[in-house]
C-alpha positions in Angstrom: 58.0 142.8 218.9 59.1 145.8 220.8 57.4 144.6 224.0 59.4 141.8 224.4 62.9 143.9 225.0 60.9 145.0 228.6 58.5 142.0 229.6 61.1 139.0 228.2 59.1 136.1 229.1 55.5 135.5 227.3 53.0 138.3 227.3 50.1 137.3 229.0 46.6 138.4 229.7 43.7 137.2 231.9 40.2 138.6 231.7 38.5 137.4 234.5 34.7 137.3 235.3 32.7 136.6 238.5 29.3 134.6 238.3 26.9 133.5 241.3 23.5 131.8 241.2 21.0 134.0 242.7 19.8 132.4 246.3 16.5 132.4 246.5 14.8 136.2 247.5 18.4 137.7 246.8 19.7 140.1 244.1 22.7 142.4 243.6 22.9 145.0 245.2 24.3 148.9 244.3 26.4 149.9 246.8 28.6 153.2 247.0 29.6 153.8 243.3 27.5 152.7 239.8 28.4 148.9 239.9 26.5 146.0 240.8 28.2 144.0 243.8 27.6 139.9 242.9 26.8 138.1 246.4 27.6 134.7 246.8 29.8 133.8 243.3 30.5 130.6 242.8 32.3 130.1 239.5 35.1 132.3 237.6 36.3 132.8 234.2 39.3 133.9 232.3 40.9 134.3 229.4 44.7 133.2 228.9 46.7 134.1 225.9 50.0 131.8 226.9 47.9 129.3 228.3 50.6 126.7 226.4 53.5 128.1 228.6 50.7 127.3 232.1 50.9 124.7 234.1 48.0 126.0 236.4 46.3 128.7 238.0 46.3 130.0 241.7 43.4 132.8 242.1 43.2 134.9 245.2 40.3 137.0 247.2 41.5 140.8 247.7 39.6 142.3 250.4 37.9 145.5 249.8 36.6 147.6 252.7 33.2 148.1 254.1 31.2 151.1 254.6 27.4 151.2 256.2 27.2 147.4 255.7 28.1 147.2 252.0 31.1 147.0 249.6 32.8 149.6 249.1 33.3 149.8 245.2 35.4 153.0 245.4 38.0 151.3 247.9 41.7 149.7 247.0 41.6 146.1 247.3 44.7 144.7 249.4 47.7 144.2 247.8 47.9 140.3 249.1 45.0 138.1 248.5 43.2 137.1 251.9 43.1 133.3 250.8 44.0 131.3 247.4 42.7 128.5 245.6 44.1 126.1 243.0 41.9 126.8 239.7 43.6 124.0 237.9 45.2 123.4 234.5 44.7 125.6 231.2 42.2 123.9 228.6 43.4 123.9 225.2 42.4 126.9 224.0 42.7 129.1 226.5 39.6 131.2 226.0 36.0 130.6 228.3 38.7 129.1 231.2 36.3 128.4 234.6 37.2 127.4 238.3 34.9 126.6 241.0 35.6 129.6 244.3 36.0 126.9 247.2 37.4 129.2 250.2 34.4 131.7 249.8 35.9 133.9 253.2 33.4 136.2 254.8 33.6 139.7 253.3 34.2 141.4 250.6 37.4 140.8 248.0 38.0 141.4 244.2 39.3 138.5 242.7 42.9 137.8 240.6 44.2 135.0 239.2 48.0 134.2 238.2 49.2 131.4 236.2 52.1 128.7 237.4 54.2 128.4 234.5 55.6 125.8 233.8 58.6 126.7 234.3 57.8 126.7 237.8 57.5 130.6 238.1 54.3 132.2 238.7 53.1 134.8 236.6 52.2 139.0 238.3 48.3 138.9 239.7 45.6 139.5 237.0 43.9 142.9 236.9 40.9 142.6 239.7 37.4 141.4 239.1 34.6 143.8 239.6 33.5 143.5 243.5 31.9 140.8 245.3 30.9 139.4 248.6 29.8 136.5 251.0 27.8 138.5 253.8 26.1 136.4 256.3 22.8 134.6 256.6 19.9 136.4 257.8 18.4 135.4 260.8 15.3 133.4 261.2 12.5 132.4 263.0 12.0 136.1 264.1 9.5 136.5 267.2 8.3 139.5 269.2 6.6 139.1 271.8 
């Protein structure tokens, strides 16, 4: 394989994908750009292709900016992840992979994932997630008087 002259360890790839359980009264919302922007996830999943060679996987929150109170789709995520997570050990078939997000930081992020090979080297970052974010509570108990 020609590919492996240039990339000499394992070709991997990760397709990652963001879920959330709606919260009662809350949706997606569009934001600048076409895409939907998922609001409280709490699960990912990813494909691994040399999930044999993994020992486990470290996922990461890239922050995206803000504009008018919403995510801004259209904006470059950071290049270092705001917070990681331990996503645990490959299954043993490396396809419909999930991990439970645990830091869940205020904001908004794109999420990667690399895997720890076993080797004890980590693999580059995934490609990003589509957008997502933990905004605040609303407030309650409202009066005017």
């Amino acid at each position: 394989m020609r590919l492996r002259r240039f990339f000499p360890c394992c070709l991997a790839i990760l397709v990652l994908t963001i879920a959330a359980l709606p919260a009662a009264g809350q949706a997606p919302r569009k934001v600048r750009g076409s895409r939907d922007v998922v609001s409280n996830p709490t699960v990912v999943s990813w494909d691994h292709v040399d999930f044999a060679a993994t020992a486990s996987y470290q996922g990461g929150y890239f922050a995206i900016a803000t504009s008018t109170g919403a995510c801004d789709v259209s904006a470059t995520p950071a290049t270092d992840p705001t917070s990681t997570e331990n996503l645990g050990a490959p299954n043993t078939t490396g396809t419909g992979m999930t991990g439970t997000l645990t830091a869940k930081p205020a904001g908004c992020f794109v999420y990667r994932i690399r895997a720890l090979g076993t080797s004890g080297l980590y693999s580059a970052w995934s490609v990003a997630s589509d957008p997502f974010g933990f905004p605040p509570t609303a407030p309650t108990a409202v009066v005017v008087k």
